[in-house]
Each structure stands twice: as structure tokens, then as C-alpha cells.
N, C-alpha and C positions, 0 to 999 in steps of 0.2 A: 504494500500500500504506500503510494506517495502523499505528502501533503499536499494542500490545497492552497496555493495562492492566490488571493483576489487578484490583488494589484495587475499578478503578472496575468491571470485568466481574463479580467478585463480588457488588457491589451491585444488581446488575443483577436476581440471583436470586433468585424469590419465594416459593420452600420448599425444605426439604435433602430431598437424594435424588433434585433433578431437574436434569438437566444443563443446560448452556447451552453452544453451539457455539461458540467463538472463532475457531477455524482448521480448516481440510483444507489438507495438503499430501499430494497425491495419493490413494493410497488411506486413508490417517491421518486422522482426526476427534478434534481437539484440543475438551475440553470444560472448564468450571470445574466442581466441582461440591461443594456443603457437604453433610457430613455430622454429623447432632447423633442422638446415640440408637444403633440397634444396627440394620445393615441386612441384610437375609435368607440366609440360606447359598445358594450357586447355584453353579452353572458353564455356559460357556459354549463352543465350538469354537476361539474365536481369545482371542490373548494382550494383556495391558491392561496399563500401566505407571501409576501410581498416582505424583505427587508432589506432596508436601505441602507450600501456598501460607504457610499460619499453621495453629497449633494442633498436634493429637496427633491423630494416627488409631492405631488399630491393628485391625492385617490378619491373621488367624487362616487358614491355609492347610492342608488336609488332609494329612496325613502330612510335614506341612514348619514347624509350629508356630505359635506366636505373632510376631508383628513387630511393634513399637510404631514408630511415624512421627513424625517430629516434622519443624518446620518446615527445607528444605530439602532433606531427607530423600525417598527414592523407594524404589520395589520393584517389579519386575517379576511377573506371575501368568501363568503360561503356563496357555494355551487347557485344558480338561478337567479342570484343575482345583477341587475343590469350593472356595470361598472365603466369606467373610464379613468384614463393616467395621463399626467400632464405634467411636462419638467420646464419652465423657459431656462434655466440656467444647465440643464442635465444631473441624472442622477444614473449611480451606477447602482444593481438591483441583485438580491439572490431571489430567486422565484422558486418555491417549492410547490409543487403540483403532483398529483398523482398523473395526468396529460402527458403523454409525449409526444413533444412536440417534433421530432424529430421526423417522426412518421409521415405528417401530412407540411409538405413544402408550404412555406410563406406564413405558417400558421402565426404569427404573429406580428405579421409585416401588414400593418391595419392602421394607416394614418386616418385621419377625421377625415371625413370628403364633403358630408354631406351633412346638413342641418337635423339631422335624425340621430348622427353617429356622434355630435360635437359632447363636447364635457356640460359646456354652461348652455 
């Protein structure tokens, strides 16, 4: 087993919005993932836990408000719920998901487009 460096796992990643695998411990798919800009309202069946490596994310959650993130800082988003993420400055992100994303291309490459999909 190797250790796990952010710093150096972060740099590893070649656009925000697109995750990168670091770990599965069983059904769990530990990902890094930067967000810079505003990424698309969604939901999904199962639950994500979001915690923040560096910077400010914030997490706008349907009927459950705004949440600003800041470095060290987490939040859990249970499964069905509508959510959206928003960084202007960037944040660097561990994403724990039972989801693997790895399977279906782009799955996270989801900028806002449209007045349906925005955060506010």
C-alpha cells in the first residue's frame, strides 16, 4: 500500500469537474476532484460526502440551503437530493461516493448551461 498525497494527486488533474480515482475501499470510490466556476444542478440515487482539500466550495442543496466549505470542512448530500457546486476562487475536493464514476465517460463534466441546471 502506498500513501496518499493530495497535493501531489491534485496535480495530477487536467480540468475541474473531472475526477480522479485515488482509492476504493470496498464499495467506496475515493476521488480528488477541482472545482473552478459553477457546476450543474443534479441528483443522483446514492449519497456523496464532499470534503474540502484547499479553497471554498459552496454547496446549495434543495430545501436545505446554502453551505459554504472551506478548507477542512465536509458535508454530506444524501442520495435524491437536487444539489449544485460553485467555486469562483477554486477548490480542491475529496469526493466519497459509492458511484463510479469511472465507468460512464464525462460523468461529471456538467457545467450550468441552462437556467434549470444554475445554483441561484
Amino acid at each position: 500500500m502506498e500513501k496518499i498525497v493530495f497535493k501531489e494527486e491534485i496535480l495530477r488533474l487536467s480540468q475541474a469537474f473531472v475526477p480522479r480515482e485515488i482509492a476504493k475501499v470496498e464499495d467506496l470510490h475515493f476521488y480528488v476532484v477541482h472545482y473552478l466556476g459553477e457546476f450543474a444542478r443534479h441528483r443522483h440515487p446514492h449519497d456523496e460526502f464532499y470534503l474540502v482539500i484547499d479553497g471554498e466550495l459552496e454547496v446549495q442543496i434543495e430545501g436545505k440551503g446554502s453551505h459554504t466549505l472551506y478548507k477542512n470542512e465536509g458535508l454530506l448530500v444524501k442520495g435524491e437530493q437536487y444539489h449544485c457546486m460553485e467555486s469562483q476562487t477554486g477548490a480542491d475536493v475529496l469526493l466519497i461516493t459509492p458511484r463510479d464514476y469511472s465507468v460512464e465517460e464525462g460523468a461529471l463534466e456538467r457545467k450550468a448551461t441552462g437556467p434549470d441546471e444554475r445554483c441561484s
